[in-house]
N, C-alpha and C positions, 0 to 999 in steps of 0.2 A: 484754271482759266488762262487763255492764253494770247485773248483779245481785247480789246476796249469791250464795252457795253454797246450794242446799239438802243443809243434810247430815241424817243419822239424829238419832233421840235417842240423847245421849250415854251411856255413855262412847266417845270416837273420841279421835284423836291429831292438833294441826297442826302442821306446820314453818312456822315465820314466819321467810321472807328477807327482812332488809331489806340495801340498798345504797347505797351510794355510786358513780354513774355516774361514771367520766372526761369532760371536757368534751367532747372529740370518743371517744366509745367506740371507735371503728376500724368497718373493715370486717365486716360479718357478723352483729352484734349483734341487728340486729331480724328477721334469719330464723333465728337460733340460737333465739332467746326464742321465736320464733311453734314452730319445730320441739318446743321443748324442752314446751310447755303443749301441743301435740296426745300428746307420746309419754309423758305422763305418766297421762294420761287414759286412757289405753288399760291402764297396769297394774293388775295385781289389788290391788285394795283400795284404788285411787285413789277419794276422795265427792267432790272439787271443788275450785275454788281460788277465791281475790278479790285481785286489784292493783290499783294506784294508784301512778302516779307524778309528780314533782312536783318541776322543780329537780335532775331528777339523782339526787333522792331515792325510791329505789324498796322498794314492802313486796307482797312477795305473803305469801300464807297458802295454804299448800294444805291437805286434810284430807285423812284414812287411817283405815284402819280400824284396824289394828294397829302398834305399833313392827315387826312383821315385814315391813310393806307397806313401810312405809319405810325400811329398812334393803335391801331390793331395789332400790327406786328409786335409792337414793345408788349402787348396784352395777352402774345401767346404763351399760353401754360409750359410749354415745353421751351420758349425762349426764355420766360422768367427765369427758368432753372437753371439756364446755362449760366445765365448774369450770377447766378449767386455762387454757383459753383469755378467761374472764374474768379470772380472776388476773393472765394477762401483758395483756391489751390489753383489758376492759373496763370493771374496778373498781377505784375504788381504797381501798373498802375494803365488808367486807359480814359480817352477824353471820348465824346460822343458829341458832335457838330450837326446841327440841322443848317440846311442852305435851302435858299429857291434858287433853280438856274432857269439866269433871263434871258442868258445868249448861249448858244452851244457852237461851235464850228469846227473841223476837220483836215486835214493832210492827210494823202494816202500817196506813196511812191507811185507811178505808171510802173508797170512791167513792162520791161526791154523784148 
């Protein structure tokens, strides 16, 4: 990803994962992650996500329309697994933040 998220005008909801990579993550990590952002996209009431990683140190934000969107997603079979399989051999440690955003606003340079 290489842009912001275009999401609606708020009210919307994000989960902000941030983590803690293991030095060497193991096997499987970077087509879990690549799996886990296509099959996210495809749920109802997914707007978008933004990552950046840095050191090991990782933040996505994904956006949703509703806590009900997001309470599916954490319910998908194939996202449980990731959760568990990062707990034993990818993280070693990672917080998970739910927000409502009440205001959203923007900056974009003009092109010259």
């Amino acid at each position: 990803m290489t842009e912001p998220a275009q999401t609606p005008e708020p009210p919307y909801f994000a989960v902000i994962f941030t983590s803690m990579r293991r030095e060497q993550p193991g096997d499987g990590f970077a087509e879990a992650d690549e799996r886990l952002f296509a099959l996210a996209q495809d749920q109802p009431g997914f707007l978008g996500y933004e990552t950046a990683d840095t050191d090991g140190l990782g933040i996505t934000v994904s956006y949703w329309e509703s806590e009900t969107a997001i309470a599916a997603w954490k319910a998908v079979t194939e996202h449980r697994a990731a959760q568990d399989q990062g707990r034993a051999r990818w993280f070693d440690s990672y917080q998970v933040r739910v927000a409502r955003v009440e205001r959203a606003y923007e900056f974009t340079r003009p092109t010259s």
